[in-house]
N, C-alpha and C positions, 0 to 999 in steps of 0.2 A: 793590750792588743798588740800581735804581731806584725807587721809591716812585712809584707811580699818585696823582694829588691826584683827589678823586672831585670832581666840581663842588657846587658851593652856591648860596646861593639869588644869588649878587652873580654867577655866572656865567650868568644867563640874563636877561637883561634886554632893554630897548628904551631904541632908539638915535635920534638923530633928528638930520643932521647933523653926524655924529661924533661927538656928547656923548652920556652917557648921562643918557636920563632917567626910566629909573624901574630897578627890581630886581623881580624875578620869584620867590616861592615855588616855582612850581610850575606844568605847562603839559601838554597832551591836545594831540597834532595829529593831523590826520587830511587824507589827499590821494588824492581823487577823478579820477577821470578817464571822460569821455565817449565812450566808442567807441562807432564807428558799421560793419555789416558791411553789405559788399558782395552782391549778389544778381543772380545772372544767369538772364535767361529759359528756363526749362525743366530747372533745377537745385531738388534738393532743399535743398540744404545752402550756405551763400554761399561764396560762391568767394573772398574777402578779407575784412579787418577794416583798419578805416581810424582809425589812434590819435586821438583827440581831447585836445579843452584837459583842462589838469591846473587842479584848482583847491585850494588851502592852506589850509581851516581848522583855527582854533587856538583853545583854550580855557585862557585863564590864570586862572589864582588868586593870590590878596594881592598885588598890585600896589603899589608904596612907591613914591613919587617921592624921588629924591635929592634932597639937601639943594640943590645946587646948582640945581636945575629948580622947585626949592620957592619957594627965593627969587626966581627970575627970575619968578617967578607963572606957571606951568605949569600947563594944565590939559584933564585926558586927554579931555574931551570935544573939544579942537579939533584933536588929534591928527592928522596925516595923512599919508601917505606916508613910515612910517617905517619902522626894521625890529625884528626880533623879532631877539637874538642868542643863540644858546647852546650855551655850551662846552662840550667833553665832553673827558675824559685825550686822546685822539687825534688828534679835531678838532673844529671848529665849524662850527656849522649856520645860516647865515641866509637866515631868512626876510623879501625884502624888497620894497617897494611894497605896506606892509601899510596897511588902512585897519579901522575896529573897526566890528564890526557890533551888539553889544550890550554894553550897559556895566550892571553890578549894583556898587551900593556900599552898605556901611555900616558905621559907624566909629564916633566920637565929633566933636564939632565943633573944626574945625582941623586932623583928620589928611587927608592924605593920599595915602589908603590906599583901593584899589579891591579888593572883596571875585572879582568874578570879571568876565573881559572874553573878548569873543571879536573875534577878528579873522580877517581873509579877508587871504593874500599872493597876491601877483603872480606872484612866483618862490622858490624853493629851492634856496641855493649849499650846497652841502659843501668844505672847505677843510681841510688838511693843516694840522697844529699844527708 
């Protein structure tokens, strides 16, 4: 029998370049999309719906830079174009060409550590494990 590994908080993190650099608590997404319907003269009802842009916000909690992104002097305000990654027993979800739309921190002095961030992706892969 196979055992399911449930993800933790070191499988949702952001990535920037291949490296990881930070880990992830905890994350709220939510994905919008703008449709627009079609209307023809002398009709009640529109005659189509025309799909619009999809757009990715995401709200994370306790944000940790890895040690490695610590030392290199990392820091989330100049964050850009990065992605959001997170595992799940199945597959993995990334969200990428993300940029942060508001950033709340508080910590002690020295950490690290971003209390909640929201960010806005570009796009949304799902991928087979």
């Amino acid at each position: 029998m196979i055992a399911s590994q449930f993800p933790t908080s070191a499988d949702i993190y952001l990535e920037l370049n291949g490296k990881k650099m930070a880990v992830v608590q905890s994350y709220a997404a939510q994905t919008t999309k703008t449709s627009s319907v079609v209307e023809a003269f002398g009709e009640d009802q529109p005659v189509a719906t025309i799909p619009g842009p999809q757009k990715h916000t995401l709200t994370l909690t306790r944000l940790y830079a890895t040690q490695e992104a610590a030392r290199e002097g990392m820091n989330f305000h100049d964050l850009e174009d990065f992605n959001l990654v997170i595992c799940k027993p199945d597959r993995r979800i990334i969200y990428s060409g993300c940029q942060w739309e508001n950033i709340g921190e508080s910590g002690k002095l020295g950490d690290m550590v971003l209390e909640k961030v929201s960010i806005v992706a570009a796009r949304r892969v799902e991928t087979a494990l």
